[in-house]
Backbone and ligand atoms as CSV (ligand in chain L), in Angstrom:
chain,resi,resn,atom,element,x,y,z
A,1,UNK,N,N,4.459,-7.496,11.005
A,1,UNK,CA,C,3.739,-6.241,10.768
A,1,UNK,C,C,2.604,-6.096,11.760
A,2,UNK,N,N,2.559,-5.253,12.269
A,2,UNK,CA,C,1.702,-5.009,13.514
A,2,UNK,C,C,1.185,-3.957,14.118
A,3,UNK,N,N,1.594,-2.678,13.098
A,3,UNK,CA,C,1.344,-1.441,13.393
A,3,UNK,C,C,1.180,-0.786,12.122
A,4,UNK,N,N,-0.264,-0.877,11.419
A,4,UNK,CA,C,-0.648,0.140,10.010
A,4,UNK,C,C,-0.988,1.323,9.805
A,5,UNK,N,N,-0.701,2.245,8.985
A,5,UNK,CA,C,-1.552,2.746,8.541
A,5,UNK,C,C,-2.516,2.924,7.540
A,6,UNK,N,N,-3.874,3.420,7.717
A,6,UNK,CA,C,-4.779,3.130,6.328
A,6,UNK,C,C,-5.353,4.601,6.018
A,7,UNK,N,N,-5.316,4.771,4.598
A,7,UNK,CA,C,-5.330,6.060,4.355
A,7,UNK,C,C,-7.113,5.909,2.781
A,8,UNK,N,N,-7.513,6.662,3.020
A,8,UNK,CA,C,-8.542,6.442,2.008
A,8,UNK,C,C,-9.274,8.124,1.072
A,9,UNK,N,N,-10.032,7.938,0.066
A,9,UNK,CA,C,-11.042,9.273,-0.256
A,9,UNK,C,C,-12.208,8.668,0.426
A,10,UNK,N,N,-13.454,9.694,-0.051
A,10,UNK,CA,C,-14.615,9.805,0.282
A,10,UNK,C,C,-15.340,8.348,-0.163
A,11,UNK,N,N,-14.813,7.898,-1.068
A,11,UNK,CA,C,-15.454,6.605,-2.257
A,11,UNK,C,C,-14.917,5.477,-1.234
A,12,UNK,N,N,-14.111,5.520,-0.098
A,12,UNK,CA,C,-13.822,4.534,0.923
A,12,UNK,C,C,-14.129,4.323,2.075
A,13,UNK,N,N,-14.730,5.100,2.603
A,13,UNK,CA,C,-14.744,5.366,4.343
A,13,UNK,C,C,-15.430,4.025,4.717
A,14,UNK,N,N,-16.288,3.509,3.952
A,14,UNK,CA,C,-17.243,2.610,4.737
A,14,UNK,C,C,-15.914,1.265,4.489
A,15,UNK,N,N,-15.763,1.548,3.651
A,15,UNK,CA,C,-14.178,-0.038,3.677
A,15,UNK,C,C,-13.488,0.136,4.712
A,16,UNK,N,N,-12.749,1.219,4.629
A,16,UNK,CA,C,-11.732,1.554,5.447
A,16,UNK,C,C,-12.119,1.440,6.818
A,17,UNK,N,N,-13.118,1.646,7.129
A,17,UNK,CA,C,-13.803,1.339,8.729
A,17,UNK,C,C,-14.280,-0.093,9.182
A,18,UNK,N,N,-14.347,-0.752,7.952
A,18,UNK,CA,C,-14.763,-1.996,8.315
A,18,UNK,C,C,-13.175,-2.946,7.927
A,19,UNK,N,N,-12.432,-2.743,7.242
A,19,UNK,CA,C,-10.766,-3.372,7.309
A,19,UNK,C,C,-10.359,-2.595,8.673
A,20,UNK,N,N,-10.615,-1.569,8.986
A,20,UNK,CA,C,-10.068,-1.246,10.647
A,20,UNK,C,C,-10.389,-1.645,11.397
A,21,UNK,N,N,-11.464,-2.374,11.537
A,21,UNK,CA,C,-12.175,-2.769,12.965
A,21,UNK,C,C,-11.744,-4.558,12.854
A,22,UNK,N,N,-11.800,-5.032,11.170
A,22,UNK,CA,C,-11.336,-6.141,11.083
A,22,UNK,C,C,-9.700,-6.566,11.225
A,23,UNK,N,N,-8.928,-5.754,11.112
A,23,UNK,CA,C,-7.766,-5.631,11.664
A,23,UNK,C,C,-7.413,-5.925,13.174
A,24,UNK,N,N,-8.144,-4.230,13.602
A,24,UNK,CA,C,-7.931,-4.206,15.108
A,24,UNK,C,C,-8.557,-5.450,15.824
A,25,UNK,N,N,-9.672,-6.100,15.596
A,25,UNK,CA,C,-9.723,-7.863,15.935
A,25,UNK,C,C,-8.546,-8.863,15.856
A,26,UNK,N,N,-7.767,-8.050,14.952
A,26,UNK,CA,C,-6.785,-9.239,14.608
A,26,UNK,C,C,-5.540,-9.072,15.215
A,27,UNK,N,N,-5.740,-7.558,16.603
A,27,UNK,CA,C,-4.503,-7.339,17.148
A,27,UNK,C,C,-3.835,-6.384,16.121
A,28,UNK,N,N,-4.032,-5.687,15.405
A,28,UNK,CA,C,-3.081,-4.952,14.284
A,28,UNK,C,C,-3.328,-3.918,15.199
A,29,UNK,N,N,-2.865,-2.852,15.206
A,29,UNK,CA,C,-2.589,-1.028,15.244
A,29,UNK,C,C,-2.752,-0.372,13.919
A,30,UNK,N,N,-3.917,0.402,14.205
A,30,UNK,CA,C,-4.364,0.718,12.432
A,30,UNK,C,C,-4.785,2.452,12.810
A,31,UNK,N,N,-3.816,3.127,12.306
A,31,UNK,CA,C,-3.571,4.311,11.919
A,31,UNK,C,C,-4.480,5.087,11.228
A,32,UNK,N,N,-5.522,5.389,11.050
A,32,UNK,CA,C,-6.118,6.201,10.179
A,32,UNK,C,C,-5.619,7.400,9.987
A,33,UNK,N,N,-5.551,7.535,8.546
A,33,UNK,CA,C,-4.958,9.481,8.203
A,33,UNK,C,C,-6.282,9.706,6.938
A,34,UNK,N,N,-7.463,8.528,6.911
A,34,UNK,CA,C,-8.072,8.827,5.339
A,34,UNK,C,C,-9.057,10.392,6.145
A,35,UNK,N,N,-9.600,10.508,5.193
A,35,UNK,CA,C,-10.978,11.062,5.404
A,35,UNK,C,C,-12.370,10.105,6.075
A,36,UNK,N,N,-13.452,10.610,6.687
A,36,UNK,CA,C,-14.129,10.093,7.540
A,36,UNK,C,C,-15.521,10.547,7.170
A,37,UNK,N,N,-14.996,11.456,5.646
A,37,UNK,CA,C,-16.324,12.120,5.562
A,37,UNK,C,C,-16.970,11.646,4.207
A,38,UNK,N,N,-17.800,11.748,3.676
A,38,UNK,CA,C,-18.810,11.564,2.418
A,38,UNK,C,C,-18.279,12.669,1.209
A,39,UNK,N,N,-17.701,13.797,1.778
A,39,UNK,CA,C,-17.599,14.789,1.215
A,39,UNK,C,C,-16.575,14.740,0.288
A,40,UNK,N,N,-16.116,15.027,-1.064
A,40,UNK,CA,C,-15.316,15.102,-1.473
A,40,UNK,C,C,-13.859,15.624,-1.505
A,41,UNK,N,N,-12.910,14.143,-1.666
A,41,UNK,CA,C,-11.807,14.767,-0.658
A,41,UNK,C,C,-10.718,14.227,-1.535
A,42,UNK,N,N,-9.457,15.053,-1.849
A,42,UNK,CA,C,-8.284,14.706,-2.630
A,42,UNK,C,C,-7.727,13.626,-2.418
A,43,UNK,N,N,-7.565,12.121,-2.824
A,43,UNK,CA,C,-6.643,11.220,-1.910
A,43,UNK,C,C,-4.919,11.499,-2.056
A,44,UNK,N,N,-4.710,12.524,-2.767
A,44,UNK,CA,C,-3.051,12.587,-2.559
A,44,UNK,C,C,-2.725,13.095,-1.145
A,45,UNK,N,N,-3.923,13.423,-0.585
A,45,UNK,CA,C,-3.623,13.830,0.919
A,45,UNK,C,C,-2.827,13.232,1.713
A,46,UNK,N,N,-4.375,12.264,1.524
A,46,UNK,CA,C,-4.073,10.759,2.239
A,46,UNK,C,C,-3.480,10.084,1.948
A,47,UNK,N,N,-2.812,9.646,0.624
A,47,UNK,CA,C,-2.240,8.916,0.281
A,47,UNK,C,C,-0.382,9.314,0.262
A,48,UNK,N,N,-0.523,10.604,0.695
A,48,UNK,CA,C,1.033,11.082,0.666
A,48,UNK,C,C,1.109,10.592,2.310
A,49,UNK,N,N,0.191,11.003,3.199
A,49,UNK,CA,C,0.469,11.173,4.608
A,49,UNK,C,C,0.476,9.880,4.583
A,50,UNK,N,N,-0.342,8.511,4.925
A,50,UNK,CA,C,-0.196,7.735,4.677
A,50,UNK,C,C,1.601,6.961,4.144
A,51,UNK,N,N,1.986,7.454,3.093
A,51,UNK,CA,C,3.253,7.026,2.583
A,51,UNK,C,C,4.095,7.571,2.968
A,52,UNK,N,N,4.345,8.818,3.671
A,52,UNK,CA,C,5.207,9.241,4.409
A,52,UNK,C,C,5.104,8.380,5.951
A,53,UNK,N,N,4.501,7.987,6.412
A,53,UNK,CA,C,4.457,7.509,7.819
A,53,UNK,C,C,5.364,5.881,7.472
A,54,UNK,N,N,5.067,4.916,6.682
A,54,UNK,CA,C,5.790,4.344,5.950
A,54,UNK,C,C,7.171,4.579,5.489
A,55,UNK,N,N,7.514,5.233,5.109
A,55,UNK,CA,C,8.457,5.362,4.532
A,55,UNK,C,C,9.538,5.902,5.682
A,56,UNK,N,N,8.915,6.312,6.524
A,56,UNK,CA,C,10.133,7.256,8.184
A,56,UNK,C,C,10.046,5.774,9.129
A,57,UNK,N,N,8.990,4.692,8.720
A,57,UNK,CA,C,9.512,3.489,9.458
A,57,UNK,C,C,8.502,3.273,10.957
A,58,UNK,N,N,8.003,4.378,10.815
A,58,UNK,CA,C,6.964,5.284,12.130
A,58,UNK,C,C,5.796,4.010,11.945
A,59,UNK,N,N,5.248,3.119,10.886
A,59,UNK,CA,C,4.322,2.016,10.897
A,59,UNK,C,C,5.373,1.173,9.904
A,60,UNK,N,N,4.808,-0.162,10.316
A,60,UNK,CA,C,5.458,-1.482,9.623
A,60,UNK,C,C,4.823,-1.232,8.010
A,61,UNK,N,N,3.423,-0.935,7.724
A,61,UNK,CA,C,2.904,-0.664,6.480
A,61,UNK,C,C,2.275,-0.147,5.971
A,62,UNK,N,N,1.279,0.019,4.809
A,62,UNK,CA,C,0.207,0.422,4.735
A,62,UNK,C,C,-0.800,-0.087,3.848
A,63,UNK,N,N,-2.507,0.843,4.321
A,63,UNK,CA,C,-3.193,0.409,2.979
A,63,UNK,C,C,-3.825,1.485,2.708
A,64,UNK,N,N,-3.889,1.431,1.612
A,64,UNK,CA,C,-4.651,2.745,0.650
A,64,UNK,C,C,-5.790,2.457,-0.028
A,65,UNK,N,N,-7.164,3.159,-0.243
A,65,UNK,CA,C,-8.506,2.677,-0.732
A,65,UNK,C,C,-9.002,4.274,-1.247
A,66,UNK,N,N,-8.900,4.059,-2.321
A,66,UNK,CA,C,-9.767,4.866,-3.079
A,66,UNK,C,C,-11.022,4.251,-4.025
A,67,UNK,N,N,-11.440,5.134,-5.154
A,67,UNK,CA,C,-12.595,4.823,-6.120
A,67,UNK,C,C,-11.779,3.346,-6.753
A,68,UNK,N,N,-10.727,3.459,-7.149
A,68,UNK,CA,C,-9.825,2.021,-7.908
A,68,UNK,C,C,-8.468,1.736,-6.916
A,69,UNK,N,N,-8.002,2.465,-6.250
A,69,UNK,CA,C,-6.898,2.121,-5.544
A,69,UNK,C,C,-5.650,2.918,-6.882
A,70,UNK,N,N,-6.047,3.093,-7.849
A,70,UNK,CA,C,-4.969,4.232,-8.408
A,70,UNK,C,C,-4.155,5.190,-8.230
A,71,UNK,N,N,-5.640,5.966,-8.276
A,71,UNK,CA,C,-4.948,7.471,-7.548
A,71,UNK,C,C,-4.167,7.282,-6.313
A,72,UNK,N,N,-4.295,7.074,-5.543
A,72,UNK,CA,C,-4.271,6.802,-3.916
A,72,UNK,C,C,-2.862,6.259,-4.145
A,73,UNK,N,N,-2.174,5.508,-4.988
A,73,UNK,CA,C,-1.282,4.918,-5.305
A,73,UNK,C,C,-0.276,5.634,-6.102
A,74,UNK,N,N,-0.592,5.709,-6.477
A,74,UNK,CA,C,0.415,7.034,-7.220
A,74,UNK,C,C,0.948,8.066,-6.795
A,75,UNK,N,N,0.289,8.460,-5.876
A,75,UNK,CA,C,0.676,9.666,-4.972
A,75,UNK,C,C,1.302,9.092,-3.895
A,76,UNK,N,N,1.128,7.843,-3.414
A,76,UNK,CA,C,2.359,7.068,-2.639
A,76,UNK,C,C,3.294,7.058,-3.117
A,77,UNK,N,N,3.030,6.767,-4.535
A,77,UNK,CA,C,4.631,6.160,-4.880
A,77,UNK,C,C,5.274,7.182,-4.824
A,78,UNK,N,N,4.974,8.341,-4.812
A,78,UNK,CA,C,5.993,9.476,-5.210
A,78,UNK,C,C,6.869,9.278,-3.952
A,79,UNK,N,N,6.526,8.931,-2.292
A,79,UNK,CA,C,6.873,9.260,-1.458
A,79,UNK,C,C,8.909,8.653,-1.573
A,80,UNK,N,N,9.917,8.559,-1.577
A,80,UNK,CA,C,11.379,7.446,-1.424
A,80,UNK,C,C,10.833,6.619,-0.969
A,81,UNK,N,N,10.827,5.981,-0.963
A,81,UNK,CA,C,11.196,4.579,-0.402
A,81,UNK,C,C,9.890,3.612,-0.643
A,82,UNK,N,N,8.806,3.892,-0.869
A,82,UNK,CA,C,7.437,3.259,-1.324
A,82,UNK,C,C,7.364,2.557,-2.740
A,83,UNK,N,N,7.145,0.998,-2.020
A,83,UNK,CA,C,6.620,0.684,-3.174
A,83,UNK,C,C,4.619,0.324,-2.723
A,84,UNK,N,N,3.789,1.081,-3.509
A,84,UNK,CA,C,2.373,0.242,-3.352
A,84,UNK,C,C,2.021,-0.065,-4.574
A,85,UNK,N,N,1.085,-0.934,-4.308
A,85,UNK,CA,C,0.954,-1.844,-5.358
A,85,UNK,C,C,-0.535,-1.841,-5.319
A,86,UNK,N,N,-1.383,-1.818,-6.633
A,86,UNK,CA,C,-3.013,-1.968,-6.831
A,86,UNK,C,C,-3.232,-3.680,-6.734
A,87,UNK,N,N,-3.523,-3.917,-6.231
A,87,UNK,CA,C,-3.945,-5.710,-6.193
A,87,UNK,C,C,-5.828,-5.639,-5.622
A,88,UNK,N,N,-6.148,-6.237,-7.182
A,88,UNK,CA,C,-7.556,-6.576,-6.583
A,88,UNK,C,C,-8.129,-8.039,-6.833
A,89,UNK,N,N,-7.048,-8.621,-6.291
A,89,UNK,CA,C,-7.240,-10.188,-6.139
A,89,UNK,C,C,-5.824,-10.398,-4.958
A,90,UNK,N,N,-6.216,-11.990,-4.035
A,90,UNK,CA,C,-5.344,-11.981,-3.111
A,90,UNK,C,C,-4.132,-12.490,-3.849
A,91,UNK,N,N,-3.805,-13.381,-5.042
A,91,UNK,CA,C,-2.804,-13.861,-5.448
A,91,UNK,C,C,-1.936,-12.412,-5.503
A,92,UNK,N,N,-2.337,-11.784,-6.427
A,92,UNK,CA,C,-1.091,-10.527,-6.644
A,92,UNK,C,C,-0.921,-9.996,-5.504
A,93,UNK,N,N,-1.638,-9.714,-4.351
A,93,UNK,CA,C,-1.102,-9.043,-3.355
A,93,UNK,C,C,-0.311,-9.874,-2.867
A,94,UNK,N,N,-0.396,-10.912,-2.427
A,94,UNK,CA,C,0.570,-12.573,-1.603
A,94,UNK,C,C,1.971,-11.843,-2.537
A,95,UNK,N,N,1.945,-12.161,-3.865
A,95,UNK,CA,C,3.337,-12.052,-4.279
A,95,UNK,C,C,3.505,-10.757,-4.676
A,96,UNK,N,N,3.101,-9.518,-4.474
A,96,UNK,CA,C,3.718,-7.943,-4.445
A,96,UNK,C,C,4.340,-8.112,-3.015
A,97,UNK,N,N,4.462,-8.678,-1.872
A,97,UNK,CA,C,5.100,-8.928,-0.750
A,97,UNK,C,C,6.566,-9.940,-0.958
A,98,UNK,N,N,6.527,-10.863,-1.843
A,98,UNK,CA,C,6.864,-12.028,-2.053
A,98,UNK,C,C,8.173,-11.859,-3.353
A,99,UNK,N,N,7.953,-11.264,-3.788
A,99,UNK,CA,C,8.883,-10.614,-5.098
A,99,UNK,C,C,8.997,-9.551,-5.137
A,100,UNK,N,N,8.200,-8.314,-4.861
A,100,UNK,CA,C,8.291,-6.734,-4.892
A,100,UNK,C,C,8.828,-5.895,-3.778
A,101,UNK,N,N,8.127,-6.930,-2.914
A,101,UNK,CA,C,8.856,-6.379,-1.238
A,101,UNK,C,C,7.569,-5.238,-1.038
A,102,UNK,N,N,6.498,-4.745,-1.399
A,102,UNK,CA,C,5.533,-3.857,-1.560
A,102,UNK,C,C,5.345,-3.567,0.156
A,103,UNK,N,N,5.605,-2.691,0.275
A,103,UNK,CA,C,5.169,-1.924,1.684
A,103,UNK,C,C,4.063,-1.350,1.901
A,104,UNK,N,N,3.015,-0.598,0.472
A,104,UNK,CA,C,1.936,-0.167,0.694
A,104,UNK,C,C,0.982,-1.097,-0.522
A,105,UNK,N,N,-0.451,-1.715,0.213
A,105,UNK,CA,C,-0.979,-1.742,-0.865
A,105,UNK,C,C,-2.841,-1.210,-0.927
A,106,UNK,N,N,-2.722,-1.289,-2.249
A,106,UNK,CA,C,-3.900,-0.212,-2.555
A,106,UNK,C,C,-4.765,-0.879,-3.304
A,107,UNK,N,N,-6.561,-0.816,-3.513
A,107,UNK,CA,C,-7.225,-1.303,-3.857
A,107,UNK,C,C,-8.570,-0.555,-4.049
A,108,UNK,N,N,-9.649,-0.554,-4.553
A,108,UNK,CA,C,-10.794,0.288,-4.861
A,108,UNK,C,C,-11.971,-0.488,-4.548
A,109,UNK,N,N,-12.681,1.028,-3.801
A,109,UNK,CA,C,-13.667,0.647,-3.394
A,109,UNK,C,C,-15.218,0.415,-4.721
A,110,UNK,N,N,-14.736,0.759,-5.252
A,110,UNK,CA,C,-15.824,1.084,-6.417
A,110,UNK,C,C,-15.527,-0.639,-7.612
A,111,UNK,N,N,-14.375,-1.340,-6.864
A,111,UNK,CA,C,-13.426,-2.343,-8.046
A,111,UNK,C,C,-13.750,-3.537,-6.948
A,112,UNK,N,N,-13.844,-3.425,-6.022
A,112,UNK,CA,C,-13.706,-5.251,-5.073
A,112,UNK,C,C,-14.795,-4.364,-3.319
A,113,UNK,N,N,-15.309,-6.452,-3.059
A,113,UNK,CA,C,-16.084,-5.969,-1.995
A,113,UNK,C,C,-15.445,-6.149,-0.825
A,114,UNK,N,N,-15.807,-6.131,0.246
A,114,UNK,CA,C,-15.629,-5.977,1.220
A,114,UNK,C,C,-14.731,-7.249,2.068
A,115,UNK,N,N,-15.411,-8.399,1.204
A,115,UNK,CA,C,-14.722,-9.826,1.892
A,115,UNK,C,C,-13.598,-9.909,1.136
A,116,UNK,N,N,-13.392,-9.703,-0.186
A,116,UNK,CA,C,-12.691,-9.762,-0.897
A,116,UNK,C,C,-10.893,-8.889,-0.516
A,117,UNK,N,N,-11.901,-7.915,-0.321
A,117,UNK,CA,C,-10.686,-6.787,0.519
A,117,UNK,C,C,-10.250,-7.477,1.756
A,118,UNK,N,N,-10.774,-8.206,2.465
A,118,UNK,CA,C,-9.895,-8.822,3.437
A,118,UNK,C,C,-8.848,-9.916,3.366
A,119,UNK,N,N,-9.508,-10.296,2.486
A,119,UNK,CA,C,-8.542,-11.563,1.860
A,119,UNK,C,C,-7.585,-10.870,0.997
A,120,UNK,N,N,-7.045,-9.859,0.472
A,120,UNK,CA,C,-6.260,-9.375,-0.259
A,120,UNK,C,C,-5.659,-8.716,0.972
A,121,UNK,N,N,-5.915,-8.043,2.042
A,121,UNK,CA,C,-5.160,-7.993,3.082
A,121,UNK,C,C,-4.651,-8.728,3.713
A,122,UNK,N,N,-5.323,-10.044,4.300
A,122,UNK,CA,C,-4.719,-10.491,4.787
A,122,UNK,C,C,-3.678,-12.098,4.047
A,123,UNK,N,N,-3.503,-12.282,2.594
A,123,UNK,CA,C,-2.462,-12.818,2.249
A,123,UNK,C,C,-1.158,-11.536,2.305
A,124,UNK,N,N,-1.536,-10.517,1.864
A,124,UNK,CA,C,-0.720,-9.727,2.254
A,124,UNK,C,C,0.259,-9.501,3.523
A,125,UNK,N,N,-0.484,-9.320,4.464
A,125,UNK,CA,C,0.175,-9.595,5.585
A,125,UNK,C,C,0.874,-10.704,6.057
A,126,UNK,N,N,0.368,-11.968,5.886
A,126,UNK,CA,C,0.626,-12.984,6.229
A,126,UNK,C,C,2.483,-13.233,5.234
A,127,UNK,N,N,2.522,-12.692,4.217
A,127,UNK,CA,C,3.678,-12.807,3.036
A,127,UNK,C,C,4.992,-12.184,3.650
A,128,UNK,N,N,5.628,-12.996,3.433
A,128,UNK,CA,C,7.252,-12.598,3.247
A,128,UNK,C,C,8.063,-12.470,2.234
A,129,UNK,N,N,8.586,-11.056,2.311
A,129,UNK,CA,C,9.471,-11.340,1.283
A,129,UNK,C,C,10.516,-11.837,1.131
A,130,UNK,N,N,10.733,-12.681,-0.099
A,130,UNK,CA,C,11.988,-13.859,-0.217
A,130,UNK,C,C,13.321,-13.349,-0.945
A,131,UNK,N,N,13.170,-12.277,-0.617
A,131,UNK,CA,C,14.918,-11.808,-1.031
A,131,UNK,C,C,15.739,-12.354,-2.723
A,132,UNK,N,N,16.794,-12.974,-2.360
A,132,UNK,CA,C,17.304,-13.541,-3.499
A,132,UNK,C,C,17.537,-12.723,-4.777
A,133,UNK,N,N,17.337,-13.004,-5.848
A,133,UNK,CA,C,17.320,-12.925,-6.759
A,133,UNK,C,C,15.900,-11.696,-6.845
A,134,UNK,N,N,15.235,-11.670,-6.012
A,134,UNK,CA,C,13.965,-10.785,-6.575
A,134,UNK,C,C,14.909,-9.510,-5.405
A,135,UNK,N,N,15.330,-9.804,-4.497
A,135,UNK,CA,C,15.894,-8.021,-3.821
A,135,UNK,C,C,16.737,-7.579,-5.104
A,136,UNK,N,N,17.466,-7.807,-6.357
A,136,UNK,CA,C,18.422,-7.302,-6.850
A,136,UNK,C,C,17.492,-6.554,-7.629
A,137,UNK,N,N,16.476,-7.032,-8.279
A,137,UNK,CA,C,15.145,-6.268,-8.953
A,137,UNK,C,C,14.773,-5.379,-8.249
A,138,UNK,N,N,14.666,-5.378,-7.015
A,138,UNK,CA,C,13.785,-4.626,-6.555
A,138,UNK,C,C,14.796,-3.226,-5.760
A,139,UNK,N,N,16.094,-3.607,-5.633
A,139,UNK,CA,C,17.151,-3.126,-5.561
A,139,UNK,C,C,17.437,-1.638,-7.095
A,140,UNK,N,N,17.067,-2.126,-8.371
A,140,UNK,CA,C,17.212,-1.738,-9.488
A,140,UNK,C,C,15.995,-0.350,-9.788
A,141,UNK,N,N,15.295,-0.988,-9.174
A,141,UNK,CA,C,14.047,-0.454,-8.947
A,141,UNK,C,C,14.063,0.946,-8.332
A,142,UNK,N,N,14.624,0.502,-6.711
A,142,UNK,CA,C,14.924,1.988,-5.778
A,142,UNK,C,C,15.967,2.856,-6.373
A,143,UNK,N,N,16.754,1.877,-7.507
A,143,UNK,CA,C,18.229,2.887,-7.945
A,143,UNK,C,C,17.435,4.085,-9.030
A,144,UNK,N,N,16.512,3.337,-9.561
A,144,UNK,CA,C,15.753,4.148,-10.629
A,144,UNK,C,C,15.247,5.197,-9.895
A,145,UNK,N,N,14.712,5.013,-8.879
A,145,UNK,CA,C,13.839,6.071,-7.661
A,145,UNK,C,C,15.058,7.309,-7.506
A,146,UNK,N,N,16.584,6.543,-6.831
A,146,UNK,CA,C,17.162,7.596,-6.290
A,146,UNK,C,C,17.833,7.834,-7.026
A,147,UNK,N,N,18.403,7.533,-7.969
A,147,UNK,CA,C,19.271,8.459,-9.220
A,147,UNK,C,C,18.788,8.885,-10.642
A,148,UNK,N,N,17.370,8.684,-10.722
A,148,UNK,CA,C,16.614,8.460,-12.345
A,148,UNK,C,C,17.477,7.957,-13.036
A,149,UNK,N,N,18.397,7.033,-13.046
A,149,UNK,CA,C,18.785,6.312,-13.837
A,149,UNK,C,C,18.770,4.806,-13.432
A,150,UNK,N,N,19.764,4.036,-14.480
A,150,UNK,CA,C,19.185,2.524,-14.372
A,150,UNK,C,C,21.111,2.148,-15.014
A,151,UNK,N,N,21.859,2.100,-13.978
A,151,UNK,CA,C,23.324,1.566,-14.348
A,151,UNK,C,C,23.318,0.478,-15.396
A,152,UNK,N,N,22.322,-0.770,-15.028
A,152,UNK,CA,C,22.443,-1.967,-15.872
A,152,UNK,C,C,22.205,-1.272,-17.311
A,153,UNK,N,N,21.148,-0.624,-17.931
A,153,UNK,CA,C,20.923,-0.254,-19.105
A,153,UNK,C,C,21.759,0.864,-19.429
A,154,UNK,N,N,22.048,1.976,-18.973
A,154,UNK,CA,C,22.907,3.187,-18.795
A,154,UNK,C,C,24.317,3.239,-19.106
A,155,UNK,N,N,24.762,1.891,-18.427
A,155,UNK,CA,C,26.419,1.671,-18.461
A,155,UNK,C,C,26.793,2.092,-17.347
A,156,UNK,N,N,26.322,3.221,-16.503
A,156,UNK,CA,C,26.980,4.070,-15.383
A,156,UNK,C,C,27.493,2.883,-14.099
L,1,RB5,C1,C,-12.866,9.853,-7.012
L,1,RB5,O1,O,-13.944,10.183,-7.825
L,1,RB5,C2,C,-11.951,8.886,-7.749
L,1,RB5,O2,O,-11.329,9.530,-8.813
L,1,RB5,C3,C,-10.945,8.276,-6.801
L,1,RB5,O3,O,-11.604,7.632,-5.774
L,1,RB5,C4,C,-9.986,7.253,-7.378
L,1,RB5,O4,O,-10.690,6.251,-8.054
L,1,RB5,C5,C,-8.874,7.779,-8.174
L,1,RB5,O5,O,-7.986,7.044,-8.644
């Protein structure tokens, strides 16, 4: 992963600028689509544009930062093919990569600080996902996405 995007509201800018600059140290490509301003700002904006850039394959991933990393998340998920995930500790983010396969993840600025947020990024990044037995879940998962149904429970 080597090319992000990071998408945020108003309740993030000062994160989101300081995980960008700590990134771009780290050699990443970091996309901004959040807002830049103080002013109050919708994150389904950002958080759709953001998950659409993801989801067309156009960046390897993303991260999303709102007041909790909720909102911001939810309005990803709507995007096909997104899974993000709220992790405000690094263990759950390590394994939303590791079992979920999570392509976007999301976290709050108002919920975790600043060091903290890096370390939840970067087990993130560092994670692979291990296929197996967790792609058939997560397989079940996208079927729910693209047919609203669920064959195993359904019968179909
Ligand atoms: C903005 O006040 C707040 O609602 C937003 O940042 C986020 O926490 C929503 O989930």
């Amino acid at each position: 992963m080597k090319k992000l995007v990071i998408g945020n509201d108003h309740v993030a800018v000062d994160m989101k600028n300081e995980l960008k600059a700590y990134l771009e140290e780290k050699g990443y490509e970091v996309i901004n689509v959040g807002t830049d301003s103080s002013e109050s700002f919708n994150y389904p904006i950002s958080g759709y544009k953001a998950a659409k850039m993801v989801a067309s394959g156009e960046v390897d991933g993303g991260i999303l930062i709102c007041g909790t990393g909720v909102g911001i998340s939810l309005a990803a998920n709507k995007v096909k093919g997104i899974r993000a995930c709220v992790c405000s500790e690094p263990f759950s983010a390590k394994l939303s990569k590791q079992h979920n396969n999570s392509n976007m993840i999301a976290f709050g600025a108002r919920v975790i600080g600043i060091e903290m947020a890096k370390m939840i990024v970067d087990e993130w990044l560092n994670a692979e996902f291990m296929g197996g037995r967790h792609q058939n879940r997560v397989d079940m998962i996208m079927e729910i996405e693209e047919t609203q149904g669920l064959g195993a429970v359904d019968g179909e």
